[in-house]
N, CA and C of each residue as an Amber inpcrd file, in Angstrom:
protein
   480
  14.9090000  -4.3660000   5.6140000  16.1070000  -4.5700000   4.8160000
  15.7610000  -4.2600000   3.3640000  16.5280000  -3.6150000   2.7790000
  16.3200000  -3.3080000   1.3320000  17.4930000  -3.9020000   0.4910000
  17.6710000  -4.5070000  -0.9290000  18.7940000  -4.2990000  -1.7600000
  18.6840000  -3.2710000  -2.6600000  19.5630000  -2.7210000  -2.9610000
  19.0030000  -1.9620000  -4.4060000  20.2340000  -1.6810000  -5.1700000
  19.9230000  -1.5490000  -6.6270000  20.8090000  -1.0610000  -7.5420000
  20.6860000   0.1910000  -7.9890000  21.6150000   0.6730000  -8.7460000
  21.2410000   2.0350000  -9.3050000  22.2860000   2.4800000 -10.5350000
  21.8410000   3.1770000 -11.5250000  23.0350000   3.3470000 -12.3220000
  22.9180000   4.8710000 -12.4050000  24.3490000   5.6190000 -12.8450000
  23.8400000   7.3070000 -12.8940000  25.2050000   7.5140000 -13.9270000
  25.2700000   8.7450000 -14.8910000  26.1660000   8.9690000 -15.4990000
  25.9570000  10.6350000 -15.5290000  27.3830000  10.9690000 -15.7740000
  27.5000000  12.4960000 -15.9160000  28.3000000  12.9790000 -17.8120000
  28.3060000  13.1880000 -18.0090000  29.3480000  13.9550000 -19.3130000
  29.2400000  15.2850000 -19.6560000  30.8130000  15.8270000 -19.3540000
  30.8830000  17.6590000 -19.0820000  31.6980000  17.9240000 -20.4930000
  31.7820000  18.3260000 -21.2180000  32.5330000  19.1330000 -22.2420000
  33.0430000  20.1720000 -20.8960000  34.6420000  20.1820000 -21.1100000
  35.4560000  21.6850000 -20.7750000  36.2780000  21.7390000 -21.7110000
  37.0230000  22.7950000 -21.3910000  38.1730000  23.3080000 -22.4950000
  39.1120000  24.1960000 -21.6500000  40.7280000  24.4510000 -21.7260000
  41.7890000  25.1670000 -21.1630000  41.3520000  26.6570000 -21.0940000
  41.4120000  27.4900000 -20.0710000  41.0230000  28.5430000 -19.6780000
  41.9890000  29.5150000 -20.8870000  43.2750000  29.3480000 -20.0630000
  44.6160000  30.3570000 -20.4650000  44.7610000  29.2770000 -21.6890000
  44.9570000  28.8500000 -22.6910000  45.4850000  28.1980000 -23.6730000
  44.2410000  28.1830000 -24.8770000  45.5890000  28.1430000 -26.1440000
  44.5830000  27.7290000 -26.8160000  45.5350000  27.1190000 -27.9700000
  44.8250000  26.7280000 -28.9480000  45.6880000  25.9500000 -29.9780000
  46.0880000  26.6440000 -30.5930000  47.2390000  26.2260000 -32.0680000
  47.9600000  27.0080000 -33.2140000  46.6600000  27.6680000 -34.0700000
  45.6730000  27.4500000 -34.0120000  44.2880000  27.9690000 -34.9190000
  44.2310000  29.0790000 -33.9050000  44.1530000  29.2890000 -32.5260000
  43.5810000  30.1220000 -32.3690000  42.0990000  29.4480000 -31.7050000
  42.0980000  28.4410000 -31.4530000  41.1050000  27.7440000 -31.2270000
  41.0770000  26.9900000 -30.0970000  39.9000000  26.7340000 -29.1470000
  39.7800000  26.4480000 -28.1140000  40.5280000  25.0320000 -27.5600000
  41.4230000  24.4540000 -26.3270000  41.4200000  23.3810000 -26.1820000
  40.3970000  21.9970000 -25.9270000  40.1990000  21.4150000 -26.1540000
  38.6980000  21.1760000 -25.6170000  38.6720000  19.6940000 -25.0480000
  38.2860000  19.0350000 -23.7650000  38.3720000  18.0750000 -23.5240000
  36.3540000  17.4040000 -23.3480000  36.1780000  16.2200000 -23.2310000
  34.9020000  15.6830000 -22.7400000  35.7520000  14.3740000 -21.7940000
  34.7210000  14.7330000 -20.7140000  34.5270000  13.9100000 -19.1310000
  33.2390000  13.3420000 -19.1300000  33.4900000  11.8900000 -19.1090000
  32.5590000  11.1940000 -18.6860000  32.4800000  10.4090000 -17.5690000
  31.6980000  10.2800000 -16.3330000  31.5710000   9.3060000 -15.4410000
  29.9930000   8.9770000 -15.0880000  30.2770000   7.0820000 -14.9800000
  29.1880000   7.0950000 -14.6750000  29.3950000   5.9760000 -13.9580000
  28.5410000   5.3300000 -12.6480000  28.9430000   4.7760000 -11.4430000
  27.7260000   4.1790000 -11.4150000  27.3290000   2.9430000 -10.6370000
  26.6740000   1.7180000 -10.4560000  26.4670000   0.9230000  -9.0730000
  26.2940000   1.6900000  -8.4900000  26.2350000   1.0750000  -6.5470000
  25.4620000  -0.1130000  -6.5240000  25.7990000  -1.2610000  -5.7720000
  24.8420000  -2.1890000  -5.5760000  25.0170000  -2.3110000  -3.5290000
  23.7350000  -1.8090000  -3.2620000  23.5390000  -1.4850000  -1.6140000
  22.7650000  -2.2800000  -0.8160000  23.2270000  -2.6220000  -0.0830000
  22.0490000  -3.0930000   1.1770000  21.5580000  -1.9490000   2.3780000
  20.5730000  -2.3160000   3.0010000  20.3620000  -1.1740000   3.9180000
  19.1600000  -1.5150000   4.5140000  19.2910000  -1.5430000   5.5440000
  18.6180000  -1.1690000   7.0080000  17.5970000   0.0080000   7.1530000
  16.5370000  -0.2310000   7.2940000  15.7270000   0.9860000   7.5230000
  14.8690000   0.7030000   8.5970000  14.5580000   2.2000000   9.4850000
  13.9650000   1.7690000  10.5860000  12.4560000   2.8400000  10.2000000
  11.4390000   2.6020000  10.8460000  10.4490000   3.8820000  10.6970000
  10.3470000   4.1800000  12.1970000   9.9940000   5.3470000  12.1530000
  10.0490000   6.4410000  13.4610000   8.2260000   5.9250000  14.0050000
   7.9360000   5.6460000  13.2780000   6.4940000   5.0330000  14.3340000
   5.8640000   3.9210000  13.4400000   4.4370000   3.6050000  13.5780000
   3.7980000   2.7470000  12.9950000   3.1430000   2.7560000  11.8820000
   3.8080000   1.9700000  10.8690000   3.2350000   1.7150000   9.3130000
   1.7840000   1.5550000   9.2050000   1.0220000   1.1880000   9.8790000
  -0.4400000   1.1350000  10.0860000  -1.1090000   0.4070000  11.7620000
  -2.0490000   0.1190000  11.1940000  -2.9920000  -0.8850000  12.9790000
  -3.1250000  -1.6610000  12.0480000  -3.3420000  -3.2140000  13.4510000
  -3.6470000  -4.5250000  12.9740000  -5.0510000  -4.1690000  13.8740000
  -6.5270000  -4.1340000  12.7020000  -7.6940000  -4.6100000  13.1350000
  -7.8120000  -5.3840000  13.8250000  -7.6540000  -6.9640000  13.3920000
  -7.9690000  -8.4710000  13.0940000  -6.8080000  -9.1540000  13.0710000
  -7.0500000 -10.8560000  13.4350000  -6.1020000 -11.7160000  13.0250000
  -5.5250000 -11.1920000  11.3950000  -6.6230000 -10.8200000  10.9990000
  -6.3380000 -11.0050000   9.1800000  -6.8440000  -9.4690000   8.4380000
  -6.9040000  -8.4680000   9.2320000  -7.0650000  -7.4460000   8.6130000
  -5.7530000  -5.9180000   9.3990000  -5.2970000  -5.3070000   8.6570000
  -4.4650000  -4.2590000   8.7060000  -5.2680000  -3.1150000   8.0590000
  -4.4150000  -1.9410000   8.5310000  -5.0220000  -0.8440000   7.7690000
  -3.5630000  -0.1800000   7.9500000  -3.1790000   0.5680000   6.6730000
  -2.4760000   1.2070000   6.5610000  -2.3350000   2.6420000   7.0810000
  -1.5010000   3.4380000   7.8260000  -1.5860000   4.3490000   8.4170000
  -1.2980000   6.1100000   7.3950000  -1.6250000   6.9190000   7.4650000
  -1.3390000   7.9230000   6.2900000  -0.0020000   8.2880000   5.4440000
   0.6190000   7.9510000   6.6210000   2.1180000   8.2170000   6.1490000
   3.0970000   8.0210000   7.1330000   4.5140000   7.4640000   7.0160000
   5.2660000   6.4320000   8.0950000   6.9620000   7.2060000   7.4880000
   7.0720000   8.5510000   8.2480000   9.2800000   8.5270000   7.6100000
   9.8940000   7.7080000   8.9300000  10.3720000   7.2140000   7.7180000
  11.8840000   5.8850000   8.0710000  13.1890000   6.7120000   7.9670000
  14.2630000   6.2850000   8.5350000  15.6830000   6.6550000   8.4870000
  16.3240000   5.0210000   8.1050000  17.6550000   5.1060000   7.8000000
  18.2880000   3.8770000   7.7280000  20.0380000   4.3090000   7.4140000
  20.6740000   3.5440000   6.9610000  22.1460000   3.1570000   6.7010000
  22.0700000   1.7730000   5.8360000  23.1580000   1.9590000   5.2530000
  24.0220000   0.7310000   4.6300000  25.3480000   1.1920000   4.4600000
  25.5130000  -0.1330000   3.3530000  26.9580000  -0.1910000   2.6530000
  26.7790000  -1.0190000   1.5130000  27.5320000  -1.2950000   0.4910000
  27.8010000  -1.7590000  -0.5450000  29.0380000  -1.4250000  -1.1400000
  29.0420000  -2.1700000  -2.5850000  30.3170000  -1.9150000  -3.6360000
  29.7240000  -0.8210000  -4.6530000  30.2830000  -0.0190000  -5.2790000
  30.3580000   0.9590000  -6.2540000  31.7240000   0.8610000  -7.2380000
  30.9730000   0.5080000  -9.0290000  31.2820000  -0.2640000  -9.7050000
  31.6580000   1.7090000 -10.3470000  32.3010000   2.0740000 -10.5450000
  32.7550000   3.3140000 -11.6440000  33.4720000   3.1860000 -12.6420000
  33.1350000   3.9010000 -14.2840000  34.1280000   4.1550000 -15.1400000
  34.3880000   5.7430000 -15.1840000  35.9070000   5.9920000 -15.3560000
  35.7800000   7.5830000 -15.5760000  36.3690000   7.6100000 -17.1320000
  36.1780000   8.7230000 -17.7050000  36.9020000   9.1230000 -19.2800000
  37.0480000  10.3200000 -19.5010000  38.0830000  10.8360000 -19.8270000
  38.4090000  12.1630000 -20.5500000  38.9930000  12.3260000 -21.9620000
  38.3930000  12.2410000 -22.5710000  39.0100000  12.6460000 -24.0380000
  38.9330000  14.0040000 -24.6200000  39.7020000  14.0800000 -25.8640000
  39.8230000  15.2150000 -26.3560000  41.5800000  15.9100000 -26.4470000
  41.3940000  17.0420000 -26.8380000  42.6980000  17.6750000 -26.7100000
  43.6450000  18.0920000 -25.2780000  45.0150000  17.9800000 -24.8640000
  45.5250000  18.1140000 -23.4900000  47.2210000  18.8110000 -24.3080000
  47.7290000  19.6410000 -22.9850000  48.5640000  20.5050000 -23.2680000
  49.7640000  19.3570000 -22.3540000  50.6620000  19.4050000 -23.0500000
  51.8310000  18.3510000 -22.3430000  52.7750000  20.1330000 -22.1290000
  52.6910000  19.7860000 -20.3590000  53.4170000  21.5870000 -19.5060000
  54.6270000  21.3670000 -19.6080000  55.0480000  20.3640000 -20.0830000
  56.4840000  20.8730000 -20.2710000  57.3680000  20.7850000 -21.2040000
  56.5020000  20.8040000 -22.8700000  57.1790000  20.6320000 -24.1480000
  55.9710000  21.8310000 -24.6760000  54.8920000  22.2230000 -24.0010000
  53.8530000  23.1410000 -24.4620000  53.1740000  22.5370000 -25.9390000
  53.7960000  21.0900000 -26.1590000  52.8380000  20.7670000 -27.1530000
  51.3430000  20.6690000 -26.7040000  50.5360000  19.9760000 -27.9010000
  49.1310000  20.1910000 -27.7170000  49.1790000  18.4100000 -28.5300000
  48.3730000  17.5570000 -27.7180000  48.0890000  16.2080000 -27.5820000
  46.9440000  15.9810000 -27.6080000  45.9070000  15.2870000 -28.9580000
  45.1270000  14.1370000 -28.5820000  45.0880000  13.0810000 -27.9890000
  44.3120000  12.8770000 -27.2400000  44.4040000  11.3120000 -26.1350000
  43.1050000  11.0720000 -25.4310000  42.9170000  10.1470000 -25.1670000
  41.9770000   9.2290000 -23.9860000  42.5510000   8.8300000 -22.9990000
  42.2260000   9.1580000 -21.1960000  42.0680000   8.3940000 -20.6140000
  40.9700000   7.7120000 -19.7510000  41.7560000   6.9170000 -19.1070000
  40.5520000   6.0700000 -18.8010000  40.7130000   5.6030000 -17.3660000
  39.6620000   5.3180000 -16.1410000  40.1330000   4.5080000 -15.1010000
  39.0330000   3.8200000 -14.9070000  38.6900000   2.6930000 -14.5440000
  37.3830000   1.9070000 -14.2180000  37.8180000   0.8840000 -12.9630000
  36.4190000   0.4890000 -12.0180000  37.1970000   0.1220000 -10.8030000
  36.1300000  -0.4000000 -10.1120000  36.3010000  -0.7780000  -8.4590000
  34.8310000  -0.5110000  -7.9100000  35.7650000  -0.4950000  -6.3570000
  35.1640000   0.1120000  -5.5280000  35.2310000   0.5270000  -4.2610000
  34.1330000  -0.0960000  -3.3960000  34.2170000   0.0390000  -2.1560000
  33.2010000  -0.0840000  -0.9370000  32.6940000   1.4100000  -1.0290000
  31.1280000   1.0560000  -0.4650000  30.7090000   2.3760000   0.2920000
  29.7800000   2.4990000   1.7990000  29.1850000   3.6110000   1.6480000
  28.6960000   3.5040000   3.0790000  27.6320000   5.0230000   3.0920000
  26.1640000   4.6250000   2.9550000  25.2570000   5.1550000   3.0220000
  24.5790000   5.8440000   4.2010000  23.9170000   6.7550000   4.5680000
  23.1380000   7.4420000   5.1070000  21.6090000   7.6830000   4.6550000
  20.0360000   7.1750000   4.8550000  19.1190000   7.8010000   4.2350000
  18.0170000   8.2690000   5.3300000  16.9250000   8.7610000   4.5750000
  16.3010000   9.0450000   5.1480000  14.6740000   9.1850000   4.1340000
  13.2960000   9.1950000   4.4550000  12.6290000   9.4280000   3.6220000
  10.8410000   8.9130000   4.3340000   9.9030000   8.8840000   3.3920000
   8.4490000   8.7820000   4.0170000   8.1670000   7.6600000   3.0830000
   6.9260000   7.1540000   3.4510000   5.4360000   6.6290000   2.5550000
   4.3590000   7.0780000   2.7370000   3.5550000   7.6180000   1.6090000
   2.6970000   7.9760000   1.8800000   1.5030000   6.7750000   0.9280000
   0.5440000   6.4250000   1.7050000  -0.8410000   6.0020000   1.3210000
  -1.6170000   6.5910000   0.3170000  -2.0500000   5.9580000  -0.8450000
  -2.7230000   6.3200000  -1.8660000  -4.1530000   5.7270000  -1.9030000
  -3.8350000   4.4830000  -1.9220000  -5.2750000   3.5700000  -1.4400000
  -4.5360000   2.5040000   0.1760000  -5.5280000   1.4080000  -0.2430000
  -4.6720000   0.3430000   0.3710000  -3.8040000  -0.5300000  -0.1840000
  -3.6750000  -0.3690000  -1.2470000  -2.5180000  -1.4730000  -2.0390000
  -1.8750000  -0.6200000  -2.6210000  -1.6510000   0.7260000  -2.7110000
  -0.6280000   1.5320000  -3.2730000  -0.4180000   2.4280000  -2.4680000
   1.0730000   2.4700000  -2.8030000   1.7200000   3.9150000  -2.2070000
   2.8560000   4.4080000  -2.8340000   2.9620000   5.9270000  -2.4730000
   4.3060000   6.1020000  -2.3340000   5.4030000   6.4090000  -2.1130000
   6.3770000   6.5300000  -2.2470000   7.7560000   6.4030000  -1.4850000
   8.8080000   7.6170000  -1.7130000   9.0570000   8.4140000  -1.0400000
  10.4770000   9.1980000  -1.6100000  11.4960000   9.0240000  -0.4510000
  12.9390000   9.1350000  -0.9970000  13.7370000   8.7030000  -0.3100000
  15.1670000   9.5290000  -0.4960000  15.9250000  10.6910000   0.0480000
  17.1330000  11.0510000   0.3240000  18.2000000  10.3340000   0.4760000
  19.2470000  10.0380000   0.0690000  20.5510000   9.4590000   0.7320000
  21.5750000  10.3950000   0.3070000  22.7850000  10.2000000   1.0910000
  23.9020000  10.4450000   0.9510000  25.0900000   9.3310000   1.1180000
  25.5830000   8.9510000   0.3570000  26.8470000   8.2840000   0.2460000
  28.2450000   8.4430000  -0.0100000  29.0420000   7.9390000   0.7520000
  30.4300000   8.6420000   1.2830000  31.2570000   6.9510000   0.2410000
  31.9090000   7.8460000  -0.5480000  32.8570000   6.7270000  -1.4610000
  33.8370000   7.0860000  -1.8460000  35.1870000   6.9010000  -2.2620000
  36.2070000   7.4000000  -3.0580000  36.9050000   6.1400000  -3.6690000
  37.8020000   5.9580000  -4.8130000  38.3730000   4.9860000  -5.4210000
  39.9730000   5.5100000  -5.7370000  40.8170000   4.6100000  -5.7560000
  42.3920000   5.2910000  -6.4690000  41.8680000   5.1020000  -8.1830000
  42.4970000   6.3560000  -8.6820000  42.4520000   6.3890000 -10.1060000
  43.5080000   5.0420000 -10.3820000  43.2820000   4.8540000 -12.0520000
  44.1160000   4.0610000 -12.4230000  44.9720000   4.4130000 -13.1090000
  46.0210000   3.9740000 -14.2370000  47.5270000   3.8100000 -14.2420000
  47.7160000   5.2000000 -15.2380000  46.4580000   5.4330000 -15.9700000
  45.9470000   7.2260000 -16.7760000  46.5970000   8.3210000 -15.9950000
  46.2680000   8.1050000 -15.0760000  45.9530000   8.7800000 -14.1870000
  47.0310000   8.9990000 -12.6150000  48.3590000   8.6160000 -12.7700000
  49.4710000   8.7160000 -11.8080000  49.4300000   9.8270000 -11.4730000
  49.4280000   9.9020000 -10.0900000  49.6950000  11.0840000  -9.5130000
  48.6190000  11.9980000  -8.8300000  47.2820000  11.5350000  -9.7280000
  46.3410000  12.2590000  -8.7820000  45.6680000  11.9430000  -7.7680000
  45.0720000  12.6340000  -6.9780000  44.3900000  12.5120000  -5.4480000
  43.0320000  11.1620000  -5.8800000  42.5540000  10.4130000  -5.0120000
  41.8940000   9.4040000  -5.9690000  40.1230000  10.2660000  -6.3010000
  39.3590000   9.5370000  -6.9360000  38.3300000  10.3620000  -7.0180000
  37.2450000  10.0370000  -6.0800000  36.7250000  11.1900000  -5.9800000
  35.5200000  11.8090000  -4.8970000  34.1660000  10.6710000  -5.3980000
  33.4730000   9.6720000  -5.3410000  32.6560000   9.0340000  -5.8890000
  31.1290000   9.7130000  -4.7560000  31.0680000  10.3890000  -3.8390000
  30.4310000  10.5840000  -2.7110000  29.5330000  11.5000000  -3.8970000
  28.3830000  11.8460000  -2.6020000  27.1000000  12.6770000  -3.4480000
  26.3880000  11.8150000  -2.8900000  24.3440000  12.9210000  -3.1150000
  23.4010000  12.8140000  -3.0430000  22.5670000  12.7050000  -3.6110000
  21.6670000  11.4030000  -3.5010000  20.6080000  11.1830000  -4.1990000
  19.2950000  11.4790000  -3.6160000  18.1490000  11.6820000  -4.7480000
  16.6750000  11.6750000  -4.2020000  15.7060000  10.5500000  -5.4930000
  15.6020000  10.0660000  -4.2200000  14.1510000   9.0380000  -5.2160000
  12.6870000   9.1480000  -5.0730000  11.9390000   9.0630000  -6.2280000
  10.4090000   8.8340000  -5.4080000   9.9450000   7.5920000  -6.4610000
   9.5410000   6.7560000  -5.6090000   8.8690000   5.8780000  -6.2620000
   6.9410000   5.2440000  -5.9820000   6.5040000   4.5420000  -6.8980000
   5.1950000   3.9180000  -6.2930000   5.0080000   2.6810000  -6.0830000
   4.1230000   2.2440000  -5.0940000   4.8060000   0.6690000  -4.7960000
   3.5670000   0.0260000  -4.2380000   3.6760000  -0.9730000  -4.2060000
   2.1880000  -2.2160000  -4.6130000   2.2560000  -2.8600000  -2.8890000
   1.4490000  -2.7420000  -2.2250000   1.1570000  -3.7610000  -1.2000000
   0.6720000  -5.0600000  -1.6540000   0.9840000  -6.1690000  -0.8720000
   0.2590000  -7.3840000  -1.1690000   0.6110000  -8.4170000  -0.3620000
């Protein structure tokens, strides 16, 4: 069983293809999202993490890939600011919006350990997670957003 957290953020500068302002000058918006999963998950390994010597001695085996699943909540803010074309007065509008929220999700992973000594190792790990949220009140009318995507981790990690 694992818990884990994670935080990740994106921010894109775009701007209107066909449009542009009374200057002659580009429309230009900035998108920010950044999302916060808190997961549980199940992992199984496909064979044996090491041999038991002894009542009281183990040995770690070279390397052990696990698969697993979960689920959790996913905490998101989205933002777009900047300049926007209102299509049906063709004015040109400064504004912010905004939607923030959190959804369920539902994980897929997969990944190894590898042995360094006997009290260290380490770890990389694939997932994919399947999420979406309804935008908020900014935001009427659109399809809700895609929160899904793939991660890769590697980490190092302490026996004891």
């Amino acid at each position: 069983v694992s818990l884990d957290v994670a935080h990740g953020s994106a921010n894109t500068p775009s701007e209107f293809r066909d449009w542009v302002d009374q200057d002659d000058l580009p429309i230009e918006q900035n998108t920010k999202l950044s999302w916060t999963p808190l997961t549980i998950s199940l992992k199984g390994f496909l064979w044996e993490r090491g041999r038991r010597v002894s009542r009281f001695s183990w040995v770690p085996g070279q390397w052990a890939p696990f698969i697993g699943a979960g689920a959790g909540r996913m905490y998101y803010q989205f933002k777009q600011s900047g300049d926007f074309v209102d299509f049906e007065t063709f004015d040109i509008f400064g504004d912010t919006f905004r939607s923030e929220g959190d959804t369920g999700l539902f994980h897929v992973l997969a990944g190894a350990e590898w042995t360094l000594s006997p009290a260290f190792y380490l770890t990389g790990e694939g997932r994919y997670t399947w999420a979406e949220a309804n935008l908020g009140r900014d935001f009427t009318g659109f399809d809700p957003i895609d929160l899904s995507g793939f991660q890769a981790t590697v980490g190092l990690a302490v026996r004891f």
